[in-house]
C-alpha positions, 0 to 999 in steps of 0.5 A: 140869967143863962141865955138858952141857946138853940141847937144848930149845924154847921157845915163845913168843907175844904178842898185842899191841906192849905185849908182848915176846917177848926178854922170854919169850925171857929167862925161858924162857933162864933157866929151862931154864938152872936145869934143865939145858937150853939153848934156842938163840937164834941164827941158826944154830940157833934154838930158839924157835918164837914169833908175834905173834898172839891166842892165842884160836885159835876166832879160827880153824880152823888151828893157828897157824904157830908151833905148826904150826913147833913140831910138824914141828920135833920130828919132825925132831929131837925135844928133851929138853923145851919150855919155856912161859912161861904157858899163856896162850902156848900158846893160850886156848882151853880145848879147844885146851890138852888137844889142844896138851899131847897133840900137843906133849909127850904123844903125842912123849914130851917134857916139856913145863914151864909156867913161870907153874905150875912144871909139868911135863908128864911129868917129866923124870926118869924119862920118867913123866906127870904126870897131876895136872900135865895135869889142872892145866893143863887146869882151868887153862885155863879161867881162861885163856880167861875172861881174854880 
């Protein structure tokens, strides 16, 4: 019997030539994979949302074009989960985390799973938020923007 998958994005970025995004694009594969979800990675229908960019977003006022991308992408057709590989990826600004995770999966009801953390925004289960998760995520950042 085929296992049915549902439908996920990744989100993905690099800040520097030394990075790879096919090396993310893996990771986040094989993750939603274990989870029971599949991110399509082809022309047609392409489900990673990425950019070679610094994710220190006080750099700038505006939402990067991958975020920007990701956000009118799930209004059009909203999946059954995002998947991060850190939360470095999505940015490093502290205050820009809590508004992504709000924006992103909280608000639109999608979970939302940070590989480095093994966190899910809102469990996937039974549609409820992880507040300890978030709370995680957003101490975390902090550290994340300290990295910088």
């Amino acid at each position: 019997m085929a296992t049915k998958y549902k439908r996920a994005f990744g989100l993905i970025r690099v800040s520097s030539s030394a990075q790879d995004l096919e090396q993310q694009k893996k990771v986040l594969m094989t993750e939603a994979k274990k989870a029971g979800y599949v991110i399509e990675d082809e022309e047609e229908g392409h489900d990673f949302f990425s950019e070679k960019i610094t994710g220190y977003d006080e750099d700038y006022d505006y939402d990067r074009k991958s975020i920007v991308d990701l956000k009118q992408a799930i209004t059009i057709e909203k999946p059954s989960a995002i998947f991060i590989v850190e939360l470095s990826r999505l940015t490093r600004t502290a205050i820009k985390v809590s508004k992504y995770i709000t924006e992103l999966s909280l608000n639109p009801k999608i979970p939302m799973y940070f590989v480095d953390y093994k966190i899910w925004t809102i469990n996937p289960e039974d549609g409820k938020i992880n507040n300890d998760g978030v709370l995680k995520l957003i101490g975390g950042a902090e550290g994340v923007e300290l990295e910088r």
